[in-house]
MARVEXLO-739970 format. One line per 3 residues: their letters; for each residue x negated, y, z negated of N, C-alpha, C, CB. Coordinates in Angstrom, 1 decimal. Atoms other than C-alpha are relative to their C-alpha. Glycine has a CB too. Example, Ala and Ser with C-alpha at 12.3 -4.5 7.8 and 13.67 -1.06 7.14 Angstrom:
AS	-0.9 -1.2 0.0 -12.3 -4.5 -7.8 -0.9 1.2 0.0 1.0 0.0 -1.2 ~ 0.9 -1.1 0.0 -13.7 -1.1 -7.1 0.8 1.1 -0.8 -0.4 0.5 1.4
//
This chain:
XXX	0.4 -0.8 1.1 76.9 4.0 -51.6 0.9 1.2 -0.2 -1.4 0.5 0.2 ~ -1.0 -1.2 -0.3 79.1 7.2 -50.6 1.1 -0.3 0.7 -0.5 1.0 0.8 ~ -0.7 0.0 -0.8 82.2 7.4 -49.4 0.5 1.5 0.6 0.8 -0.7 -0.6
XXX	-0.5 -1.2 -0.7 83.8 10.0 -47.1 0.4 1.1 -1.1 1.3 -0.4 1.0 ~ -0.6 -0.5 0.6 85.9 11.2 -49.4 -0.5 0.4 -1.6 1.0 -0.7 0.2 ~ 0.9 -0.1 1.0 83.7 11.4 -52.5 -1.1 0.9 0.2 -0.4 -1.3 -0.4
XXX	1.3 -1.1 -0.4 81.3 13.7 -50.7 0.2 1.9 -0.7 -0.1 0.0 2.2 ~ 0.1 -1.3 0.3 80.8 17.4 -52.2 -1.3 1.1 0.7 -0.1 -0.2 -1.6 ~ 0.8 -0.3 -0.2 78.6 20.0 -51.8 -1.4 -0.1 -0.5 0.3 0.6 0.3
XXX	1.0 0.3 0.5 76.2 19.1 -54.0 -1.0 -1.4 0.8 0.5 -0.3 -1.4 ~ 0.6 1.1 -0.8 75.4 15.8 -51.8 -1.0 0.6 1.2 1.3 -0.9 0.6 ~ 0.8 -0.3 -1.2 72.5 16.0 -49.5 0.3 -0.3 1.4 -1.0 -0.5 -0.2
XXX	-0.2 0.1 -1.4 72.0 15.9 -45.7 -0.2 -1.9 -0.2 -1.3 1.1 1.2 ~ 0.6 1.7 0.3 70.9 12.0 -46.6 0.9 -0.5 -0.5 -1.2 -0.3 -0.8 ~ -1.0 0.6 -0.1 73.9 11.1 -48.2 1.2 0.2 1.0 0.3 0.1 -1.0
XXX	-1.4 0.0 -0.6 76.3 12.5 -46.2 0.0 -1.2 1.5 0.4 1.8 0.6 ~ 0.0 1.2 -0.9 74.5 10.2 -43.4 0.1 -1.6 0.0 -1.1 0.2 0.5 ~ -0.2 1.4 0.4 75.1 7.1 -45.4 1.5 -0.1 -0.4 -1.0 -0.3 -1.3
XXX	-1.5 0.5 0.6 78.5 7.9 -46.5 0.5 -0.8 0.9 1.2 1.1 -0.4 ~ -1.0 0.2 -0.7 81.5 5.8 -45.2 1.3 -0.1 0.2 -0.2 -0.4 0.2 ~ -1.4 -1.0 -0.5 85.0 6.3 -43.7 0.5 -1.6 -1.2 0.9 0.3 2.5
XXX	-0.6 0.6 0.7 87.3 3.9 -45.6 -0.1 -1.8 0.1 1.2 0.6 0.2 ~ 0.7 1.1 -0.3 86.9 -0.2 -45.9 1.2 -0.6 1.3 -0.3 -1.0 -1.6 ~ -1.0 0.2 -1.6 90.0 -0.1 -42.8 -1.0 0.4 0.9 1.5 1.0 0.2
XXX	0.8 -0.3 -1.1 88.0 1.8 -41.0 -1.0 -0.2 0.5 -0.1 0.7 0.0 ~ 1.7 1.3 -0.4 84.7 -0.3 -41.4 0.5 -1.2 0.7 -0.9 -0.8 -1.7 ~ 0.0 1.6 -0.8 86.2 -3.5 -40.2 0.4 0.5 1.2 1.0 -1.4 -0.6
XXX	-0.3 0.0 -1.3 87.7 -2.2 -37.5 -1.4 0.8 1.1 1.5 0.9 0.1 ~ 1.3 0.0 -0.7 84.3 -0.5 -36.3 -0.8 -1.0 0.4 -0.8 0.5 -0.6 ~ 0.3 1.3 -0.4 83.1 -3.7 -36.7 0.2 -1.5 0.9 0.0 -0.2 -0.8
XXX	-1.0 0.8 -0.9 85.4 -5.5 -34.9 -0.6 0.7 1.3 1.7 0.3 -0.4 ~ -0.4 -0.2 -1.7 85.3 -3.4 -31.9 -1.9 0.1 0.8 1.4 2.2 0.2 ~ 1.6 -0.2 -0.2 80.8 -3.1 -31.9 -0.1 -1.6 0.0 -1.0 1.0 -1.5
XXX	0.3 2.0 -0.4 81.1 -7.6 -32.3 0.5 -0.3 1.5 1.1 -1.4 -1.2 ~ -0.9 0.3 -1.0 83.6 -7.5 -29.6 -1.0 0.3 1.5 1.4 0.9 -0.1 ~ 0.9 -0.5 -1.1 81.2 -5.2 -27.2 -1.2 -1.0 -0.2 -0.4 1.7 -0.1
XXX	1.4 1.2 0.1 78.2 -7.3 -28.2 0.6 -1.2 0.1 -1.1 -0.2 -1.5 ~ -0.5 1.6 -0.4 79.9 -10.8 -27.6 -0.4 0.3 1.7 2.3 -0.5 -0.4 ~ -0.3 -0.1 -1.4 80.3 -9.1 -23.8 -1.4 0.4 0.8 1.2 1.2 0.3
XXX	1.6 -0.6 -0.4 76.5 -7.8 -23.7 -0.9 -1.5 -0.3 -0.5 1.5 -1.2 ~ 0.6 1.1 0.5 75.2 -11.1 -25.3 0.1 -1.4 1.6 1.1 -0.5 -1.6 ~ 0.0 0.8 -1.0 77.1 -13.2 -22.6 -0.5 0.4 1.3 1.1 -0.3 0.1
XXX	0.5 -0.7 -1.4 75.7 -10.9 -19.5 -1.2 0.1 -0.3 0.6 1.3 0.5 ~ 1.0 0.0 -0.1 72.6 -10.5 -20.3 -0.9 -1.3 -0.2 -0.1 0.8 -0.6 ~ 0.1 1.4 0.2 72.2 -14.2 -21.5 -0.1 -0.7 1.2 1.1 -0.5 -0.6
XXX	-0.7 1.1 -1.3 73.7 -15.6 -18.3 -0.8 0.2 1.2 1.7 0.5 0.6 ~ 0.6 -0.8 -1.2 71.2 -13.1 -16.2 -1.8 -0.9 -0.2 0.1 2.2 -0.5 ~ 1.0 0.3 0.4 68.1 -14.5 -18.1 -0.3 -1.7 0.5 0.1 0.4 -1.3
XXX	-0.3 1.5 0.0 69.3 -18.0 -17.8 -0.3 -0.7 1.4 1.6 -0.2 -0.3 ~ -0.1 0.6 -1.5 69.6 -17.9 -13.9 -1.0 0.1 0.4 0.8 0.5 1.0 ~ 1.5 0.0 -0.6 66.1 -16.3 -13.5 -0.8 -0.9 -0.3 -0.8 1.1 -0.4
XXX	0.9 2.2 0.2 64.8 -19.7 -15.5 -0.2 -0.9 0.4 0.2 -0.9 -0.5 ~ -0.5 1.6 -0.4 66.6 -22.3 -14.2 -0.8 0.3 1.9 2.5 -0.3 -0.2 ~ -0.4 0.0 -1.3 66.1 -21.1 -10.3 -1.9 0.5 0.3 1.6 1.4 0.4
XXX	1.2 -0.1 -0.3 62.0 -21.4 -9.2 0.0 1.1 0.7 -0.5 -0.9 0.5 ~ 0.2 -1.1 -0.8 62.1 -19.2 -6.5 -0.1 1.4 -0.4 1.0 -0.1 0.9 ~ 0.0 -1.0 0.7 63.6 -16.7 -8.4 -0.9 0.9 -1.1 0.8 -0.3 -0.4
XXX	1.2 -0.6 0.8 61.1 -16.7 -11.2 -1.1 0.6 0.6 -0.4 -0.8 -0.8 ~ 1.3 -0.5 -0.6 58.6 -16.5 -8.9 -0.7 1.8 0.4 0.2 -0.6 1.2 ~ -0.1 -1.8 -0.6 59.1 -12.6 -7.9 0.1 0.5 -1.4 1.7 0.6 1.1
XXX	0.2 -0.7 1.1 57.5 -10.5 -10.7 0.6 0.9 -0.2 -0.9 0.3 -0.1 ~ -0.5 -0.3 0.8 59.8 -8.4 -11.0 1.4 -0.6 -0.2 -0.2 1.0 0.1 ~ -0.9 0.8 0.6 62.7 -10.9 -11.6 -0.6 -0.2 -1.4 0.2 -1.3 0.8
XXX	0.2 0.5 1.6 60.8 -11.6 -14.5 -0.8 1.2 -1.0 -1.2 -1.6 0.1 ~ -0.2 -1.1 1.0 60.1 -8.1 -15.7 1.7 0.5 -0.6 -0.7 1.3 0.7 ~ -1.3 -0.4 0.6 64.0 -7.9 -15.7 0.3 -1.3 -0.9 1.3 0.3 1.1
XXX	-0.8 1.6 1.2 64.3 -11.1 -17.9 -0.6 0.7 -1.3 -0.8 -2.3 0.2 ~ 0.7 -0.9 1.2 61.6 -8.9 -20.0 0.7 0.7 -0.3 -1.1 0.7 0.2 ~ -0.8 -1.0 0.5 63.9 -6.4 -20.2 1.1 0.0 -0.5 0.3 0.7 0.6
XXX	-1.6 0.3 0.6 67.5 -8.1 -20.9 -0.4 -0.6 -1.2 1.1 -1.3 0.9 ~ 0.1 1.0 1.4 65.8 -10.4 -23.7 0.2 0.9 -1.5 -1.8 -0.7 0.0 ~ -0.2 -0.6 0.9 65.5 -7.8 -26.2 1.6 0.6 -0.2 -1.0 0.9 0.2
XXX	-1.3 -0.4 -0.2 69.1 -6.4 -25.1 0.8 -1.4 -0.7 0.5 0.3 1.8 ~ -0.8 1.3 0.8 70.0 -10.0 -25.9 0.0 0.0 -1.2 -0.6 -1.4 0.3 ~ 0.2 -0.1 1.9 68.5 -10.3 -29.2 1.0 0.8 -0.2 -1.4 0.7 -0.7
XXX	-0.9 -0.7 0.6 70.2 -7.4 -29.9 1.3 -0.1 -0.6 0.0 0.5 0.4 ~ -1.1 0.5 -0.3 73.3 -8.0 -28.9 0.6 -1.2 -0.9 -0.1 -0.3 1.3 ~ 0.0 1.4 0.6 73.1 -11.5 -30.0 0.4 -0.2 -1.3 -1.3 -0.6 0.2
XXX	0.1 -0.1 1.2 72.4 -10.7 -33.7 0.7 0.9 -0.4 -1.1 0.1 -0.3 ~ -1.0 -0.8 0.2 74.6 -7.6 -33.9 1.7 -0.8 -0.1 -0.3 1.3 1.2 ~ -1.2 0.7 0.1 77.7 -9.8 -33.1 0.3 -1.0 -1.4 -0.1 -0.9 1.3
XXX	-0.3 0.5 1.1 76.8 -11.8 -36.3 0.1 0.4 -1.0 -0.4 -0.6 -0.3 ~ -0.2 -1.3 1.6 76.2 -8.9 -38.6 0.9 0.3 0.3 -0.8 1.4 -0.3 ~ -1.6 -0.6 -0.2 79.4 -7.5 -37.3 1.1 -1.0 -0.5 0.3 0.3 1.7
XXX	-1.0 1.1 0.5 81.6 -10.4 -37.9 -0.1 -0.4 -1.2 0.0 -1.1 0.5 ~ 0.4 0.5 1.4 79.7 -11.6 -41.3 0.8 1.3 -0.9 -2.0 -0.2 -0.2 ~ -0.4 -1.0 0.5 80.4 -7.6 -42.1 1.4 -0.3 -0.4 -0.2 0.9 0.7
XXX	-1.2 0.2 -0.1 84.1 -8.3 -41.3 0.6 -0.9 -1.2 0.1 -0.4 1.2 ~ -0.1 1.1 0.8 84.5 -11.3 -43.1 -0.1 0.1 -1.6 -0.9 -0.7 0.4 ~ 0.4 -0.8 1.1 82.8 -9.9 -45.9 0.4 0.9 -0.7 -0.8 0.5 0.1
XXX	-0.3 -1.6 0.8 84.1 -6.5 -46.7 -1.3 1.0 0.2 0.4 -0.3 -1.8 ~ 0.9 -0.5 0.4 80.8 -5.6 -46.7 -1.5 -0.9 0.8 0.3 -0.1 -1.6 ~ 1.0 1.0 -1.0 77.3 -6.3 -45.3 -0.6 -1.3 -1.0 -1.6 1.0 0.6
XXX	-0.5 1.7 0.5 76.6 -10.1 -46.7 -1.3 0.7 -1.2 -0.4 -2.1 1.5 ~ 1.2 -0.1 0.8 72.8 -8.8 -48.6 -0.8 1.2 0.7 -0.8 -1.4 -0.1 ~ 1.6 -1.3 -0.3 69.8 -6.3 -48.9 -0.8 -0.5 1.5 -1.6 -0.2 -1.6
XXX	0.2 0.8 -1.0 68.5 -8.8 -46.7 0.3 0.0 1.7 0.5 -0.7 -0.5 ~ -1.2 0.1 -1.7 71.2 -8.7 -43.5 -0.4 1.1 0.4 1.9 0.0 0.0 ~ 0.1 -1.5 -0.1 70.5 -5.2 -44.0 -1.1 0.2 0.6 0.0 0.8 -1.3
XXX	1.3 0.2 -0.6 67.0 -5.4 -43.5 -0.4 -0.5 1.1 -0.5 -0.4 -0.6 ~ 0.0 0.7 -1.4 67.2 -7.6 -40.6 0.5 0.5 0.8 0.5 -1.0 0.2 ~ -0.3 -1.0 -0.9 69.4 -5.7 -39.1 -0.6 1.3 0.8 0.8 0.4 -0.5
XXX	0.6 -0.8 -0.1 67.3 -2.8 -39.1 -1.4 -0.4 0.7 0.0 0.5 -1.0 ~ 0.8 0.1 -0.5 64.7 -4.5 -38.1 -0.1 -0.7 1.5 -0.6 -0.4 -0.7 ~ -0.1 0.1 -1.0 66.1 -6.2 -35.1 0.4 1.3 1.3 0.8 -1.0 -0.3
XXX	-0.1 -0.9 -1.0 67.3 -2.8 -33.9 -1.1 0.8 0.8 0.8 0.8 -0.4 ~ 1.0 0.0 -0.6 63.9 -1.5 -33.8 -0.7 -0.3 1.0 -0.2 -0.3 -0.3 ~ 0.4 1.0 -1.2 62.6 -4.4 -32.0 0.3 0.7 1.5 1.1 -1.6 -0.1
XXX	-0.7 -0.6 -1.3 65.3 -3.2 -29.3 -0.2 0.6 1.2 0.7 0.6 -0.3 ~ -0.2 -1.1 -0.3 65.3 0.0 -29.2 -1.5 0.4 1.3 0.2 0.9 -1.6 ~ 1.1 -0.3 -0.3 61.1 0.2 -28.5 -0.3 -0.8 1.2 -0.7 -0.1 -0.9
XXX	0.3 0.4 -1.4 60.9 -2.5 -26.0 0.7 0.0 0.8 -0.2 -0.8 0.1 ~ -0.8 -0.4 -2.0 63.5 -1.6 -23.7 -0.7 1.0 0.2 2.0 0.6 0.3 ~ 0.6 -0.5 -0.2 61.9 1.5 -24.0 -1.2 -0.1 0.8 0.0 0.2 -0.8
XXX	1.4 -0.1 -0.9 58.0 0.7 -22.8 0.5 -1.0 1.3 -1.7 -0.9 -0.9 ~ 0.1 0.6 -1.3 59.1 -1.7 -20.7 0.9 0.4 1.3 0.3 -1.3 -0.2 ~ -0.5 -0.5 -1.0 61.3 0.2 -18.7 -1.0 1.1 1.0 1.2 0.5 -0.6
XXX	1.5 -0.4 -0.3 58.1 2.4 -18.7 -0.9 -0.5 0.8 -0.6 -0.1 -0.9 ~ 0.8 0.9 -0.7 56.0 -0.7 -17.2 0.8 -0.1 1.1 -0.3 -1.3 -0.6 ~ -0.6 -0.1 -0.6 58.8 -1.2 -15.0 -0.1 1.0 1.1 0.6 -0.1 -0.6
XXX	-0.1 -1.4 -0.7 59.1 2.5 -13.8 -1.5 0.1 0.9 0.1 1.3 -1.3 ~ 1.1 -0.7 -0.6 55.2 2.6 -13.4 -0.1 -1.1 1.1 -1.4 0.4 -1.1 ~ 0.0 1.2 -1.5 55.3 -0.8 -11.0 0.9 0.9 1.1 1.0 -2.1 -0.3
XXX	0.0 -0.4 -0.9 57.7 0.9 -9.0 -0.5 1.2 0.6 0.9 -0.2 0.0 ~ 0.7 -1.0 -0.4 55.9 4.2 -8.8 -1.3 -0.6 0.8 -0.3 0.8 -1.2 ~ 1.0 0.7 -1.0 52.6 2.5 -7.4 0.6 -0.5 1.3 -0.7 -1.0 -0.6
XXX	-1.0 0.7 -1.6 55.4 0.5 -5.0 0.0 1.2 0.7 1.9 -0.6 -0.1 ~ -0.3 -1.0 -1.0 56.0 3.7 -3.3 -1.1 1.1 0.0 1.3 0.6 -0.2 ~ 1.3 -1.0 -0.8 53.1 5.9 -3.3 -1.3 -0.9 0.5 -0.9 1.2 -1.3
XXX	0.6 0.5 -0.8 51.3 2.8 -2.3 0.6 0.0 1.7 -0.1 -1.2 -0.6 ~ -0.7 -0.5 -0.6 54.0 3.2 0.3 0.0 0.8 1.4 0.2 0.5 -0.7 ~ 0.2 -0.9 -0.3 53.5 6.2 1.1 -0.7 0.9 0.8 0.1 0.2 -0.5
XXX	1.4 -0.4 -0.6 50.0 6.5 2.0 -0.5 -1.4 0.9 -1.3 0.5 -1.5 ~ 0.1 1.4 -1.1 50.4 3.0 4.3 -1.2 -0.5 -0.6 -0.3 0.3 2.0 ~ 1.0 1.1 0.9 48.4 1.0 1.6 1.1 -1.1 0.0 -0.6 0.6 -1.9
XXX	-0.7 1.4 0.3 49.5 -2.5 1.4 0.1 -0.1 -1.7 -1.0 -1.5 0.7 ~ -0.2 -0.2 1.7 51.1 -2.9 -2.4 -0.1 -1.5 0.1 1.6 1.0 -0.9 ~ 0.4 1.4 0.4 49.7 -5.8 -4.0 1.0 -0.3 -1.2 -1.7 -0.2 -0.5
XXX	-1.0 -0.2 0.9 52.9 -6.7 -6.4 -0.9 -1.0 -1.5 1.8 -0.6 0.7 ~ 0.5 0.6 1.4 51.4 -7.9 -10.1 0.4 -1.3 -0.1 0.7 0.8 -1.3 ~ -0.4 1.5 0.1 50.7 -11.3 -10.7 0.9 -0.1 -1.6 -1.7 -1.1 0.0
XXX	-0.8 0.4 0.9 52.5 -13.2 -12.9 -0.8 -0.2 -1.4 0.8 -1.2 0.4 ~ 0.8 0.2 1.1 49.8 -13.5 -15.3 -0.1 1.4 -0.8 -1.3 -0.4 0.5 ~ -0.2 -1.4 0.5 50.0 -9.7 -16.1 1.2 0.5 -0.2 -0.4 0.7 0.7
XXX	-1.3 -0.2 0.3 53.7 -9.5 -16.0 0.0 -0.4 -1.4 1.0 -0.7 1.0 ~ -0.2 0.4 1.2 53.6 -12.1 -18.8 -0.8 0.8 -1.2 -0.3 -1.3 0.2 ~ 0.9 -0.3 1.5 50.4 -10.5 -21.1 1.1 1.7 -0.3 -2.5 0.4 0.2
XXX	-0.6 -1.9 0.2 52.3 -6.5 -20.0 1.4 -0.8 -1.1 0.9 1.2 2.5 ~ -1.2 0.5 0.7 55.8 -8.3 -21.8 -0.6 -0.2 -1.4 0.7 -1.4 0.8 ~ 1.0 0.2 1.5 53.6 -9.7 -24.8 -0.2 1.3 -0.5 -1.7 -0.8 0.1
XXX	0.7 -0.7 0.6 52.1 -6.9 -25.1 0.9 1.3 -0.8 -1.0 0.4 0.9 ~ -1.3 -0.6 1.0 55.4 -5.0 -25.8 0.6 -0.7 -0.8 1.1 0.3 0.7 ~ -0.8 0.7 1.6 56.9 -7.3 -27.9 -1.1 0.0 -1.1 0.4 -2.0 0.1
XXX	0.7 -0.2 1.3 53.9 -7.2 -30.3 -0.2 1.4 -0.1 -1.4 -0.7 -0.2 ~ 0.4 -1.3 1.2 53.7 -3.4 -30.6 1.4 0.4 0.1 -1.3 1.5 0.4 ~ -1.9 0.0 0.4 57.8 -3.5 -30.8 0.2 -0.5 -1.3 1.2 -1.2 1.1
XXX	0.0 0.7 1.2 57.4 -5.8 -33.4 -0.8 0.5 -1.4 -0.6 -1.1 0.3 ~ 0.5 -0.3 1.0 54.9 -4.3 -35.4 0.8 1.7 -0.5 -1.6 -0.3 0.4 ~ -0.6 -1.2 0.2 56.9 -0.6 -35.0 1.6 -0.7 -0.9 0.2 0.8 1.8
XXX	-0.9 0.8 0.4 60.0 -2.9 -36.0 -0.2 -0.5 -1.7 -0.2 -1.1 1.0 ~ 0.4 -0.2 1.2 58.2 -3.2 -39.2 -0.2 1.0 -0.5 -0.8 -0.4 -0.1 ~ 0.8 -0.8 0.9 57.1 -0.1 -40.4 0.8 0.4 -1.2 -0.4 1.3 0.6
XXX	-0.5 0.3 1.0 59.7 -0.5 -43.3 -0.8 -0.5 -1.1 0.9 -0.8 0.3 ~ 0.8 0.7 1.4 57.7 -2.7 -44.9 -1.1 0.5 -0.6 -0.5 -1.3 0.2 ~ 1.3 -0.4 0.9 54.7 -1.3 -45.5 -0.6 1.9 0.2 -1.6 -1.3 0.8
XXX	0.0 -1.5 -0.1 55.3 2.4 -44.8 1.1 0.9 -1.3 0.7 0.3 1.8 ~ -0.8 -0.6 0.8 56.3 4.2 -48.2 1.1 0.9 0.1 -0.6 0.4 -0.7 ~ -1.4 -1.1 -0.3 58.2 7.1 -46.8 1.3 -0.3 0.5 -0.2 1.0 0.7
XXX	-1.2 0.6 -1.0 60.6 4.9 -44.9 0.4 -1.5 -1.1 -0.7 -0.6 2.0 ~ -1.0 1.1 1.0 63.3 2.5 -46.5 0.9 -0.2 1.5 1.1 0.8 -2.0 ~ -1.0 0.4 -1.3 66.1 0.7 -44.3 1.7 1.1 -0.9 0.2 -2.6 0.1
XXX	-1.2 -0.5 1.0 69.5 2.5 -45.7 1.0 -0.1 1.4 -0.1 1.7 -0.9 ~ -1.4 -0.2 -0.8 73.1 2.7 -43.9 0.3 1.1 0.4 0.9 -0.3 -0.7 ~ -0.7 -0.9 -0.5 74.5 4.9 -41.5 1.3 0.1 0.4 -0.6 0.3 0.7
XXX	-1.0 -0.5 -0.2 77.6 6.2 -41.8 1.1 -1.4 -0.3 0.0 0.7 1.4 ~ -0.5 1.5 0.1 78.3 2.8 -43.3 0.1 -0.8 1.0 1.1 -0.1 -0.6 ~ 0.3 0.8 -1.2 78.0 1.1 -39.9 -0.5 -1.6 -0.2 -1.1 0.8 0.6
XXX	1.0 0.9 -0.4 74.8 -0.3 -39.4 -1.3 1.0 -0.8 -0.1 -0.4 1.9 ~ 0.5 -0.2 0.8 71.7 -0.4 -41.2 -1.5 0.3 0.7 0.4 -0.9 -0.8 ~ 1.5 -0.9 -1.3 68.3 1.6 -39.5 -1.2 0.2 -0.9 0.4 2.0 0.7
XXX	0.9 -0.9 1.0 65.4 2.8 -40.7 0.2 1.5 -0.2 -1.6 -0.1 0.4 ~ -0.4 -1.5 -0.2 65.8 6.2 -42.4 -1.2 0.5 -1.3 2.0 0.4 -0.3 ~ 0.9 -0.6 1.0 64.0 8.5 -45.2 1.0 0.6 -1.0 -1.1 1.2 0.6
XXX	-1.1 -1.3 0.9 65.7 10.9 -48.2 -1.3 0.8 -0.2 1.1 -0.5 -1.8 ~ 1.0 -1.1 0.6 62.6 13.0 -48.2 -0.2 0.7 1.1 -1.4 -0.4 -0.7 ~ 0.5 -0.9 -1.5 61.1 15.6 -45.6 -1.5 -0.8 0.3 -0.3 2.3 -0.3
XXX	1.2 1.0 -0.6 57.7 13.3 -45.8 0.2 -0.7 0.8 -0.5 -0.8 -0.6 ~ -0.3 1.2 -0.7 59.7 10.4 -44.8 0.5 0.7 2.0 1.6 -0.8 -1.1 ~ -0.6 -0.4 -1.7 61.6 12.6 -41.7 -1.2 0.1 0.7 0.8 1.5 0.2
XXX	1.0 -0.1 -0.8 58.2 14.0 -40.3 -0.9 -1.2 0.3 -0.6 0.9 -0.3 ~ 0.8 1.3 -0.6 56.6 10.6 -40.3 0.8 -1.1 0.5 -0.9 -0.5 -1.0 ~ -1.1 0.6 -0.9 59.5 8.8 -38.6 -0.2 0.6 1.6 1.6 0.4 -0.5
XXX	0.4 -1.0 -1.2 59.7 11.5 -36.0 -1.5 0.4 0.7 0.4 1.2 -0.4 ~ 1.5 -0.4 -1.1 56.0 12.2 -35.1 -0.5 -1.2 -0.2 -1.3 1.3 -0.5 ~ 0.7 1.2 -0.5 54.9 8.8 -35.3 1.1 -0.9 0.6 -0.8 -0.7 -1.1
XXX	-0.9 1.1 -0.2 57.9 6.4 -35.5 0.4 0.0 1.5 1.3 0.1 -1.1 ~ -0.8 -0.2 -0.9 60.2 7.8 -33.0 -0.9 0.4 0.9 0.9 0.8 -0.3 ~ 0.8 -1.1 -1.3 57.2 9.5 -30.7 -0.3 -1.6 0.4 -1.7 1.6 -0.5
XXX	0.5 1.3 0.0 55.6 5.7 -30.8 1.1 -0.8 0.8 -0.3 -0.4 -1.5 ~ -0.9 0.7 -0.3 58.5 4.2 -30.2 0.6 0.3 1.6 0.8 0.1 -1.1 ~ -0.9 -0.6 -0.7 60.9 6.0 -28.2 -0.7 1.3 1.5 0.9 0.8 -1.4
XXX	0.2 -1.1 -0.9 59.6 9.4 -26.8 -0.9 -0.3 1.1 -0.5 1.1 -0.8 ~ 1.2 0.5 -1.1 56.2 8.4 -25.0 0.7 -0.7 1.1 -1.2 -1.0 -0.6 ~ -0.3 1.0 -1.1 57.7 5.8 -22.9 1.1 0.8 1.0 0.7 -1.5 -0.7
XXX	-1.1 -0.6 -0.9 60.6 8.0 -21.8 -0.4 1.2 0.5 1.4 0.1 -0.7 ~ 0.6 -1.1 -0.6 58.3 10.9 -21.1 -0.7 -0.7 1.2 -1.1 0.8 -1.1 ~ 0.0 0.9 -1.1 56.7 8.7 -18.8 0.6 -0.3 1.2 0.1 -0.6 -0.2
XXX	-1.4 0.1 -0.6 59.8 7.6 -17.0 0.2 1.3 0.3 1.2 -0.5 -0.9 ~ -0.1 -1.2 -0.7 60.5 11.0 -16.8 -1.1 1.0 0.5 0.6 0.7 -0.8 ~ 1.6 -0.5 -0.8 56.8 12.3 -15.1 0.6 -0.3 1.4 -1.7 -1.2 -0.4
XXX	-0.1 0.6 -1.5 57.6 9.5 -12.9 1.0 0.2 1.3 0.2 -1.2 -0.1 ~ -1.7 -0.4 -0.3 61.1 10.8 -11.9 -0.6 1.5 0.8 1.3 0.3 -1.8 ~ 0.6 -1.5 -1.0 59.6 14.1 -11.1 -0.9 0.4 0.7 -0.3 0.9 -0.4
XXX	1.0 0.8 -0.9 56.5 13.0 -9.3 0.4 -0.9 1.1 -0.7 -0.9 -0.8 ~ -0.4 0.7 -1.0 58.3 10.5 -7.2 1.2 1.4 1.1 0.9 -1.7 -0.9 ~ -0.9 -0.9 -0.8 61.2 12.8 -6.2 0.2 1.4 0.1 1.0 -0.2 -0.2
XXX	0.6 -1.6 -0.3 59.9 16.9 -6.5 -1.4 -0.2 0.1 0.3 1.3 -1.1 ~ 1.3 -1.1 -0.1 56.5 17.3 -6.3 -0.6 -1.4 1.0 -1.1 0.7 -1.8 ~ 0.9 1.2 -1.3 54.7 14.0 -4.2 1.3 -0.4 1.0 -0.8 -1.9 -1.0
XXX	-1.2 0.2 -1.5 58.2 13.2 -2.5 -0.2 -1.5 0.8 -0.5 1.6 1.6 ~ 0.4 1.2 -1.2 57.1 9.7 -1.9 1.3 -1.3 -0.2 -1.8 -0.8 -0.6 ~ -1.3 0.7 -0.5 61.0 8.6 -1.5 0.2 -0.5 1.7 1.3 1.1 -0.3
XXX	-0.6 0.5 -1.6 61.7 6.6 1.9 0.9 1.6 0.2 1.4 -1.8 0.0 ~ -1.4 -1.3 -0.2 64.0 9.4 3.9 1.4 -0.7 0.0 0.0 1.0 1.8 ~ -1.4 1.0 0.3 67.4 8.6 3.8 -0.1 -1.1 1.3 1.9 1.1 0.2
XXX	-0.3 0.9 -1.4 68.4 5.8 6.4 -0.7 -1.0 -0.1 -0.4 0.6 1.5 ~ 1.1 1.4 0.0 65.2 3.7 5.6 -0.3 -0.3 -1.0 -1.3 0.0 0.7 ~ 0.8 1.2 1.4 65.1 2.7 1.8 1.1 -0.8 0.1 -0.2 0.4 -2.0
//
């Protein structure tokens, strides 16, 4: 919609975050963001792949909270490498559509690496203040690994949505890149931010960070050195 160079001061804070640099300078962004996702696609793929194929492996819950956690990295990855190239190819992103997908696969992403690094964090926090206080830790069946994983992908998915049926939010382009959810109003910003982003993003990593300061200042329930 904007370009770099076309921007004045009359343009808002909302376009200037949509303008972009020149159509050299887009493919080669693109180029070099497919190239990194080809290398994230194949590692995180390859990681998922072995926890499947290999019984033993799956068996240990949290092998299979980390497959919970690369899958979304995959997706990502996965689908960014085709928007990026199609971009390339293109000149441009292929439809409204690509656009929209895009945005909504980043979502997806962004939220469930998020909680589940959260679920993650809080299994190992019980590991060690079970620990701690010479309780035997009972590690999560697999039946609860699998609904805790579900249960992030459906409220990833449905945050992954709020495009659609949330008026103050539209998908638009940043910096001609890639394509996100964003707003052009101050409605749209505060209801991104205090729900979207708090929903999404913040909570889970406030968490993570509790647990961070709970485990290692104030309960101290780290092994000492020598014995983790």
């Amino acid at each position: 919609r904007f370009r770099y160079d076309d921007l004045t001061d009359q343009n808002s804070i909302y376009d200037r975050l949509e303008a972009a640099p020149s159509d050299g300078d887009l493919k080669i962004m693109w180029i070099l963001l497919g190239v990194v996702n080809v290398v994230v696609s194949l590692a995180t793929g390859t990681v998922i792949v072995a926890i499947a194929i290999h019984k033993m492996v799956r068996q240990k819950p949290f092998n299979l909270y980390l497959a919970g956690l690369l899958f979304p990295d995959f997706l990502f990855s996965f689908c960014c490498l085709f928007t990026c190239f199609l971009s390339v190819a293109r000149g441009h992103y292929a439809s409204e559509e690509m656009c929209q997908f895009q945005a909504v696969y980043l979502l997806f992403g962004f939220t469930a690496n998020a909680w589940l690094n959260a679920a993650v964090a809080w299994e190992v926090y019980t590991l060690l203040r079970s620990s701690n206080i010479r309780k035997r830790y009972q590690p999560p069946k697999k039946r609860k690994v699998f609904l805790t994983i579900f249960l992030v992908y459906f409220w990833s998915s449905f945050i992954a949505t709020l495009t659609f049926y949330v008026s103050h939010l539209k998908v638009g382009t940043y910096f001609g890149v890639f394509c996100f959810a964003s707003s052009s109003d101050l409605e749209g910003d505060l209801f991104f931010w205090l729900f979207g982003a708090t929903l999404a993003l913040i909570v889970p990593y406030i968490v993570v960070f509790w647990i961070f300061l709970d485990t290692v200042f104030l309960r101290k329930t780290l092994p000492p050195r020598g014995k983790r």
